[in-house]
N, C-alpha and C positions, 0 to 999 in steps of 0.2 A: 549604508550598504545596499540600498536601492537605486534604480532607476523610474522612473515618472513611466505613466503608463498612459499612453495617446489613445487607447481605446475609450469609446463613451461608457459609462457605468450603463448595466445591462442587471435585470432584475436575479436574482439568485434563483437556481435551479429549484422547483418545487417539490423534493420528494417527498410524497405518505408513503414514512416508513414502516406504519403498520399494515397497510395493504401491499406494502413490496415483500413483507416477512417471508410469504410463501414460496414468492422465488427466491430471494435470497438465499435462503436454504441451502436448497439445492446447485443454485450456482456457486455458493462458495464453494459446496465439496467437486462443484466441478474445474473451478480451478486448483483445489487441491489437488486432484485426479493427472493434471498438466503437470504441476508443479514437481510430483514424484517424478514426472518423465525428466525434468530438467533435475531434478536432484541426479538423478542418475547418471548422466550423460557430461556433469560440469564438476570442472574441478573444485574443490571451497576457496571461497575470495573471502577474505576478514566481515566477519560481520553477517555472513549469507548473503552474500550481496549478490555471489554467482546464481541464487535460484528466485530470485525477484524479477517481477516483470516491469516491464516499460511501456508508459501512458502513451497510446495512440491515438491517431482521431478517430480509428473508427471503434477502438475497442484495448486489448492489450496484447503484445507482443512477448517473449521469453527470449531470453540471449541467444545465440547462435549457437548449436552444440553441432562436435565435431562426431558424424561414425562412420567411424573408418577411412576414409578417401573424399566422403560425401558430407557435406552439411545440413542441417535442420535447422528448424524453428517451429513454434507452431503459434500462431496467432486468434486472439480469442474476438474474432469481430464480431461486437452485438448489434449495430450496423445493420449489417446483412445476418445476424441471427445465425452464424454458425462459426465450427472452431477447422481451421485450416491449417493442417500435419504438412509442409513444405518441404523438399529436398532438395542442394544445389544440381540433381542430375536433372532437373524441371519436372519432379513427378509431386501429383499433389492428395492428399487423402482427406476428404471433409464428412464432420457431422454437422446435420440442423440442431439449434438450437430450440427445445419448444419442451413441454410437459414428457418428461422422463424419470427414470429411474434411476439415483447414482449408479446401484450395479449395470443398467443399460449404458449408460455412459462410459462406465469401465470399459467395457464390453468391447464398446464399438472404436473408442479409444488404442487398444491394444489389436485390436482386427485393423484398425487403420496401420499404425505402427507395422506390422506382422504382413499386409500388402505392401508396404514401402520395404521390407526386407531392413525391418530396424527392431533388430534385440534390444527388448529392453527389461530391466529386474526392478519392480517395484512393490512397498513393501506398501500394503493398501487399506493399514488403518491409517485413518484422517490424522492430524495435528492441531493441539491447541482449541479443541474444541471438548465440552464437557458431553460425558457418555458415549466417546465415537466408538461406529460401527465399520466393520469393514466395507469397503468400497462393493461387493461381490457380493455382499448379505443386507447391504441397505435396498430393497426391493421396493419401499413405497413412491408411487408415482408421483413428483412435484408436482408444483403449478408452475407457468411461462407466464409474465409480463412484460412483453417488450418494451411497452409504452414505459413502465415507470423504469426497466432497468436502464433504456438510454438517459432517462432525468437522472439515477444516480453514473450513468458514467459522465455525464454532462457537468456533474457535479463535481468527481474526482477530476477532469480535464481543466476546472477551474481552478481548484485548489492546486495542482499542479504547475500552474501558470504563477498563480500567487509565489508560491512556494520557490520558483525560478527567480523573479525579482526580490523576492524578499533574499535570498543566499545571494543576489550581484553583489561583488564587493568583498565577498567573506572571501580570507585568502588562506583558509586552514583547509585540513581536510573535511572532506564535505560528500555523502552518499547522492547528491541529487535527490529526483523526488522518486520513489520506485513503489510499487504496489505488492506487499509480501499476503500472499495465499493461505499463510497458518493464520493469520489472525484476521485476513481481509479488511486490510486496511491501506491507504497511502500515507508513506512517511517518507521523511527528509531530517538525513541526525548531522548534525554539525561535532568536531571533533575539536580539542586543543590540545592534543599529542601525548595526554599522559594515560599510562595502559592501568587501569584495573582489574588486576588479577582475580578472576573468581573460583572458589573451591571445584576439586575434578570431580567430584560428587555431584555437582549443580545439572539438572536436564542440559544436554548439551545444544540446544537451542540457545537456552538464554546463557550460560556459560561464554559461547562463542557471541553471540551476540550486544551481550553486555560488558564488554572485557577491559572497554573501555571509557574513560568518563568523555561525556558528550553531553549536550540538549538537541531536542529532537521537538520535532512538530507534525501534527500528522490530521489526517482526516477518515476517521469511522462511522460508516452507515448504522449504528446501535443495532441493540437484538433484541428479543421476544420482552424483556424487561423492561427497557428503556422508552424504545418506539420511537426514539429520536437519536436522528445525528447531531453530531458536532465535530468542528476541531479542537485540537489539544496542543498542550507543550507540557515538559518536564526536564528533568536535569537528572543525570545521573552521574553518581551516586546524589540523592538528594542532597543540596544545599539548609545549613544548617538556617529556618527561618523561611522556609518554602510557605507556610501557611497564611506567612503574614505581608508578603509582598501583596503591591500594589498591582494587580494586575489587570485592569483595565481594558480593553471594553470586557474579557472573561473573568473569570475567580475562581480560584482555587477551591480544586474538590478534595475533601479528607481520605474518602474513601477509596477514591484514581487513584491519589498522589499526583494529581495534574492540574495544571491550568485546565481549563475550559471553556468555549465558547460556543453555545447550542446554533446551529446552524439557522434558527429560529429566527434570531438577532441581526442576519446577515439577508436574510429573505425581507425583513424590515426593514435593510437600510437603504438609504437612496444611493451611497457607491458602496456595496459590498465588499467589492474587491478592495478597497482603501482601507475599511473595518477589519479584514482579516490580514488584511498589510499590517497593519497596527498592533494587533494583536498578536501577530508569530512576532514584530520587533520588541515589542515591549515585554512579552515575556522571554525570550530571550535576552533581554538587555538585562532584566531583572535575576531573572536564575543564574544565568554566566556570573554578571558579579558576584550575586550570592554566593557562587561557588566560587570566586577567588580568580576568574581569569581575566586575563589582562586583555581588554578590549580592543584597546586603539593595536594589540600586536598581529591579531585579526583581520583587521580592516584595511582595505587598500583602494587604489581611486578605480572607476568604471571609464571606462574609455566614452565619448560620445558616441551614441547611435546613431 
């Protein structure tokens, strides 16, 4: 379900995730801060798929939202170190990226929005994060590291790439590789068409999100605990015997409920990109069986490039 990759093998992105802690922070709750504007503005598409961004080269982009007559986006270039509020009448509204405050960021967020003549209703406590505060009451001023935030988008722009090759070939339903803001992270979930109903009780994040059975793969910058990234894969609903597949070059974590393979592993090899190739197939090949789906119905041939 690959294609062969003509690029030279090129050393993995070096992030310290414990010296990028400081920004990360703050920039995750700043693309939370985006992310309400596109909740707001986008219809729902299965799965959240309508408020996930798309991996750029200089940074991250949000789908196109319709107001009114006029079009938006807004693009998060870490690049050039700022976030760019776009209109199709060619009007444009930008913040710098650098040491702020999430409530400044609101702020200047919504004054951008509010000079583009763009109502918008956002509901501005954070998601998916333990003890969030609202966007307007978090007051302490971050840190800015540009240098290591482009090593982690460099990072995400790799895995991204992977994750493109590794899906040639799969001919089921398939999210591509997208970057969701509640959890800050990039994933890519593979689907084989049977729906899993979850109780109307369930948070409706993962309700709507989880509804159906898939394996998914993904790539997370860790947090204040960890201090390390990795990628991942899992199967939902878990396959019975998850624990004990052969997972190869990562292993299964009790505590995830995940494959894992610490990004550690990947900065140490001489083709990365081929180890993390390896890695989303084989647990993938392994959890799909585990869960009973029929492989070869899947798979279909790749045209020559």
């Amino acid at each position: 379900m690959t294609q062969p990759s003509a690029a030279r093998p090129a050393p993995w992105p070096d992030l310290n995730v414990r010296r990028w802690e400081p920004t990360r922070r703050p920039l995750h709750l700043f693309t939370q801060v985006v992310g309400k504007v596109v909740l707001d503005f986008t219809p729902f598409v299965n799965h959240w798929w309508n408020v996930a961004f798309h991996v750029t080269a200089r940074g991250f982009v949000t789908p196109v939202m319709q107001v009114g007559e006029r079009a938006l986006d807004v693009e998060i270039d870490l690049v050039g170190e700022r976030v760019a509020f776009r209109t199709s009448d060619g009007r444009t509204e930008t913040i710098g990226l650098g040491p702020m405050s999430v409530a400044d960021f609101y702020a200047r967020t919504l004054a951008c929005l509010d000079r583009l003549d763009v109502p918008v209703r956002v509901w501005s406590t954070p998601r998916e994060i333990p003890d969030p505060v609202p966007f307007e009451q978090d007051t302490a001023v971050g840190e800015w590291d540009g240098e290591l935030t482009r090593t982690w988008l460099a990072t995400v722009q790799r895995v991204a790439a992977v994750m493109e090759r590794f899906r040639s070939g799969f001919y089921g339903k398939s999210s591509g590789p997208r970057f969701y803001w509640g959890a800050f992270d990039l994933g890519l979930t593979l689907f084989n068409g049977k729906p899993h109903p979850q109780p109307d009780d369930l948070e409706p994040i993962y309700r709507y999100a989880e509804n159906a059975e898939n394996v998914a793969v993904g790539y997370w910058p860790g947090d204040p605990t960890t201090h390390a990234d990795q990628v991942y894969a899992y199967a939902y609903p878990e396959p019975p015997g998850a624990a004990g597949l052969d997972l190869a070059p990562g292993y299964w974590d009790p505590a995830l409920r995940e494959a894992v393979l610490p990004c550690g592993v990947l900065r140490d090899a001489a083709d990365p990109d081929a180890v993390l190739l390896a890695f989303f197939e084989r647990s993938y090949r392994e959890l799909a069986t585990a869960a009973g789906w029929d492989l070869d119905a899947f798979t279909g041939p790749v045209p020559p490039g």
